[in-house]
C-alpha positions as CSV (number, residue, x, y, z in Angstrom):
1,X,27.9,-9.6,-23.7
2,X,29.8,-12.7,-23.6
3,X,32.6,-13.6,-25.9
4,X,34.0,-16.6,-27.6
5,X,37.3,-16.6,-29.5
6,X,37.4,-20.0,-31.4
7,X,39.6,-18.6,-34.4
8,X,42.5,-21.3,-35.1
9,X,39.6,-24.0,-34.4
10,X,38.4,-26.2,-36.9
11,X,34.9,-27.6,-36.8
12,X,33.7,-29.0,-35.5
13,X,35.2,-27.5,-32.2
14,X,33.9,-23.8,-32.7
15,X,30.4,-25.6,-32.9
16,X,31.2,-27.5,-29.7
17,X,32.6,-24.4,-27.7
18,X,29.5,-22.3,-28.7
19,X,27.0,-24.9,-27.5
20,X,28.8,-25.0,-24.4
21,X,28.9,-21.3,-23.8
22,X,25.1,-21.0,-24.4
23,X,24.1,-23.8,-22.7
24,X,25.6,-21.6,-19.2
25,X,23.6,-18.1,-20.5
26,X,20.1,-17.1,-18.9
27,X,17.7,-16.5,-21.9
28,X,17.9,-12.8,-23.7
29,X,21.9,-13.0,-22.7
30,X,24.2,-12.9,-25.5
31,X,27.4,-14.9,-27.0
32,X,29.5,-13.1,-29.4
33,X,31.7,-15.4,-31.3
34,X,34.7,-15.1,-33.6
35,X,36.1,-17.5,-35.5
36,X,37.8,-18.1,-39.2
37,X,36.9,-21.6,-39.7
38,X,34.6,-21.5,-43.1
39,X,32.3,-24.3,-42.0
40,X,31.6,-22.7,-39.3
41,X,30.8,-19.5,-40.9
42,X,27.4,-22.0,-41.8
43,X,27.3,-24.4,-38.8
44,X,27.3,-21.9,-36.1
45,X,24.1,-19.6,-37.1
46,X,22.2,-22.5,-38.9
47,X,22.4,-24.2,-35.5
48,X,21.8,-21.5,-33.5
49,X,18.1,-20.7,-35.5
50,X,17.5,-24.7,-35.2
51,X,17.9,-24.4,-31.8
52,X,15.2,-21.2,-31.3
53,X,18.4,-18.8,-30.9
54,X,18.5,-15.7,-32.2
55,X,20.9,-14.5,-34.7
56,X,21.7,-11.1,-33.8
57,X,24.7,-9.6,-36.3
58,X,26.6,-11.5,-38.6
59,X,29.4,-10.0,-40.3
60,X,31.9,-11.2,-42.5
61,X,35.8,-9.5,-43.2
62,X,36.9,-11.9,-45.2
63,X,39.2,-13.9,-43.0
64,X,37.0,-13.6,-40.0
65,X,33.4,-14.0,-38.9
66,X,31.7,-12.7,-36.3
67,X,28.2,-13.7,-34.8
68,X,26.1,-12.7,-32.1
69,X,23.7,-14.8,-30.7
70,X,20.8,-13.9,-28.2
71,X,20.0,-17.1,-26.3
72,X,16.0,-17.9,-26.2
């Protein structure tokens, strides 16, 4: 699995580093990403589902979020 750590970014740079780090996976690959920006808690799976990715986990602590993305 590959892994993104875009905590300290504000959106919409988390967004921008995710797309990037899709854009390079094969399809069924997967992106983990991290991150403690609250708009991207939102921007980051509801892109991902717009774009025919997968959401695979999503899980919230409270001051972090983490999401896993399968690419399609």
């Amino acid at each position: 699995m590959h892994k993104l750590d875009a905590r300290g970014k504000v959106c919409p740079l988390p967004l921008f580093y995710t797309k990037k780090e899709i854009d390079e996976l094969k399809p069924g690959e997967e992106l983990e990403v991290l991150t403690d920006d609250i708009i991207a808690k939102d921007t980051i799976p509801r892109w991902s589902r717009e774009h025919g990715h997968e959401i695979v986990k999503f899980e919230d602590s409270g001051s972090d979020f983490r999401v896993v993305i399968r690419k399609r």
